[in-house]
N, C-alpha and C positions, 0 to 999 in steps of 0.2 A: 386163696379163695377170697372171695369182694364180701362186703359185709353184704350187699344185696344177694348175693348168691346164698350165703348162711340165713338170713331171715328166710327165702323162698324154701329152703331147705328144713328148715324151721315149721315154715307154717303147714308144709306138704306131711309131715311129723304129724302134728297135732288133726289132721284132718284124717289121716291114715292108722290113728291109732283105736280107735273103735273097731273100723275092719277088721283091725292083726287081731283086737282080745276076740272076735267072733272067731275068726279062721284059728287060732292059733287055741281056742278051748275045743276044738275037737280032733278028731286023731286024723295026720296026714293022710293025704292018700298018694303021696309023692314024697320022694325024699327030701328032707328039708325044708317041704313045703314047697316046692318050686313051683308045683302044676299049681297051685291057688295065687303066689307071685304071679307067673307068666298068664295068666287070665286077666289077673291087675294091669300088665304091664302092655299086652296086647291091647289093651284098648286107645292106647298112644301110640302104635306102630306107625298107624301115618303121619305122625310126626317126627320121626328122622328116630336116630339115634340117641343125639343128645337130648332129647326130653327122655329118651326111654330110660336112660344113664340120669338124670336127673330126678326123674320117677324113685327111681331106684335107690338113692341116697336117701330120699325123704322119707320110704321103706326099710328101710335099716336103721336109719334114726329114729324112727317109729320103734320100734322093735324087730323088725323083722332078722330071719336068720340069716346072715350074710353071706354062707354058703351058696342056699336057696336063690336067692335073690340073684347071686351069681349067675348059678346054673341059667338060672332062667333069661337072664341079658342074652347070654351065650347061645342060649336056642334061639330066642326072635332074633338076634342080630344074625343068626346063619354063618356062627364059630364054633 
């Protein structure tokens, strides 16, 4: 991984981490959190995949649950 991809990954962290302590202080209403991820994640679908997979690390690095997170790639990508 390029140092530029880690700081992008980085800063996508520190911008998504307000969101996760909001979502993540009240009770799922999906397994793992996936349906409140893929609400996140959907809003980059028109940008291919790789942003949504990039999204997606900065999500996890955030805090997010990496199950969830999973799941949720796996639905918008349609696997």
């Amino acid at each position: 991984m390029t140092t530029e991809l880690k700081n992008t990954i980085e800063k996508l962290a520190t911008e998504f981490t307000p969101l996760l302590n909001e979502i993540h202080s009240k009770s799922s209403t999906t397994k793992n959190y996936y349906g409140e991820y893929m609400n996140i994640l959907s809003r980059f679908s028109n940008k291919g995949i790789g942003t949504i997979k990039l999204i997606a690390l900065g999500l996890i690095k955030a805090g997010a649950n990496v199950n969830g997170v999973n799941d949720a790639v796996k639905i918008i990508a349609g696997h």
